[in-house]
N, C-alpha and C positions, 0 to 999 in steps of 0.2 A: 572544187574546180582548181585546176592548175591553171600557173601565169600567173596569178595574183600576188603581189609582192608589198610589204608593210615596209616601206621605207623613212617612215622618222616615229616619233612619239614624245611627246611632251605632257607633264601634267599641267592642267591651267586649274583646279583648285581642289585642294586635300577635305573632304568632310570627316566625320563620325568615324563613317561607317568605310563609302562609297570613295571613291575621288575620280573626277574628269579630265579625260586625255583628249590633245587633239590627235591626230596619228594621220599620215601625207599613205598614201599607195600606189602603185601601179597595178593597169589592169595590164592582161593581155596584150591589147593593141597599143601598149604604150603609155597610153593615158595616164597620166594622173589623177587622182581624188584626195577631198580629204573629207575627215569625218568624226565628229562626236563620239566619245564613246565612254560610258560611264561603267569604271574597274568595280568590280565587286567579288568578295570572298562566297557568294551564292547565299542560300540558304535551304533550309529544310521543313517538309510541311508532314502532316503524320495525321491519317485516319483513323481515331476510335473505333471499334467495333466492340459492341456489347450485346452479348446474347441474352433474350428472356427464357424465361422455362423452357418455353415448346421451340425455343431454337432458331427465333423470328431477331435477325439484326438491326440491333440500331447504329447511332452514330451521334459522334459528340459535335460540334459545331461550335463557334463562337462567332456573336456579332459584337464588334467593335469597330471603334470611330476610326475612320482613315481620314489624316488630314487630307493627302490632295485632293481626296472627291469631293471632302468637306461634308462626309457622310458615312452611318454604319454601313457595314460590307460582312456580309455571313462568310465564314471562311474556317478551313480544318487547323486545328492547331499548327503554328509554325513558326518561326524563327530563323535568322541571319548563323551564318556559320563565324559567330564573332569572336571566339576562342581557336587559336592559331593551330593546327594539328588535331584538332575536336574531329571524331571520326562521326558519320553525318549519322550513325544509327543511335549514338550517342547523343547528337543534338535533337533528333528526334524522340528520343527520352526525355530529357530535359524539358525542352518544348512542350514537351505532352503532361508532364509535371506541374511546370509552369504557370501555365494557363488555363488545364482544364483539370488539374487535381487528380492526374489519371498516373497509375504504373503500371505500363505494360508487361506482361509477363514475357512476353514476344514481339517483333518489328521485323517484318518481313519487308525489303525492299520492290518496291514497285514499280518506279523506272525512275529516269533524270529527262527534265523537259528545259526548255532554253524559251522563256518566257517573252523577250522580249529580244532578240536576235537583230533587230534593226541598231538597237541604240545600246545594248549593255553586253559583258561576255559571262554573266552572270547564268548560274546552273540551279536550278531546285531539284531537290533529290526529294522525292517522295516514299512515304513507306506506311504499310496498314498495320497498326498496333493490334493484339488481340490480349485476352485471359490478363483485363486491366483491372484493378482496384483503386479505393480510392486514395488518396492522400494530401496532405496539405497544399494548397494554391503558395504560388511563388513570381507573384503577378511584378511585371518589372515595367514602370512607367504609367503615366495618368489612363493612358488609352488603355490598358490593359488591368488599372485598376477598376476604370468602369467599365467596361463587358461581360457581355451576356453569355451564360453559358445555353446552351440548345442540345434537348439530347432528342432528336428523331429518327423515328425508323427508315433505314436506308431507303425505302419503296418512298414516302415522302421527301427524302432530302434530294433524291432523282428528279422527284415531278418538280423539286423548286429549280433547282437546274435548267429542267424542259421548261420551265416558266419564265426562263431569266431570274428569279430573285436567287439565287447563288452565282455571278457572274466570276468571281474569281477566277483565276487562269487555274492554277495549282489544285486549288479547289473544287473544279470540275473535274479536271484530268484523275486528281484522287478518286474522288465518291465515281466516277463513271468505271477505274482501274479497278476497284476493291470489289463493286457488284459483278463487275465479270471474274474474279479471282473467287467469289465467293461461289458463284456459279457454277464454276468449272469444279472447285473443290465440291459440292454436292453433286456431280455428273460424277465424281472420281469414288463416291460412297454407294 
């Protein structure tokens, strides 16, 4: 929408990763607001896909501990774009590395989603790995030391999805992108 106008910005505190800005606006009518808004470099999340014999896809998964839920969270491998210039299919490798011991042979990009749009300017760029093998874990942090690897058949990681136990934002949008990519690629044979 046009009219909308960002007229000041302040950081009020530097973390890690993340840092919070106040930032003053005009709407349209004049108006002023102001508003929260937490900077972030995005990150990146990356769907397994492993084929058995007869052709049947599965998916890697990992459940691990999220402090703010204060609870496990099933979720597709993924990671912060915390290396300055890191190109996101790169960090998608890495990630997929990392945490689930996987090398893709390929990383086809899947889309970018804006997860949280009220309060961060933060991007996840997703993408579906394929013709993976395995290789050593590079697990970075307690949370990630303890995590569960999950390898199920896409038709199941759907129905947890439909069930709510996959709630994740990224992690939906993933496993729901890749069955219809994978779909469509069997419509195209």
């Amino acid at each position: 929408m046009s009219g909308f106008r960002r007229l000041s910005e302040s950081r009020v505190h530097q973390g890690h990763v993340w840092h919070l800005a106040v930032a003053e606006f005009e709407a349209p009518d004049g108006a002023t607001f102001t508003r929260d808004i937490v900077r972030s470099p995005g990150a990146v999340g990356v769907v397994p896909v492993v084929f058995d014999a007869e052709g049947n896809p599965s998916v890697v998964v990992v459940r691990q501990y999220r402090p703010p839920y204060d609870r496990a969270i099933i979720e597709i491998p993924a990671g912060m774009r915390d290396i300055d210039g890191e190109d996101t299919a790169e960090v998608a490798r890495r990630e997929l590395a990392e945490e689930a011991g996987l090398a893709a042979g390929r990383v086809e990009l899947l889309t970018e989603i804006y997860p949280s749009p009220g309060m961060t300017d933060s991007v996840t760029t997703l993408y579906v790995a394929t013709d993976c093998t395995p290789v050593p874990h590079d697990r970075q942090g307690p949370e990630e030391e303890h995590m569960e690897l999950l390898h199920l058949p896409l038709g199941d990681a759907l129905d947890m999805v439909v069930r709510g136990e996959i709630n994740d934002a990224k992690s939906v949008v993933g496993l729901l992108l890749t069955e219809r990519r994978l779909v469509q690629l069997d419509g195209a044979t």
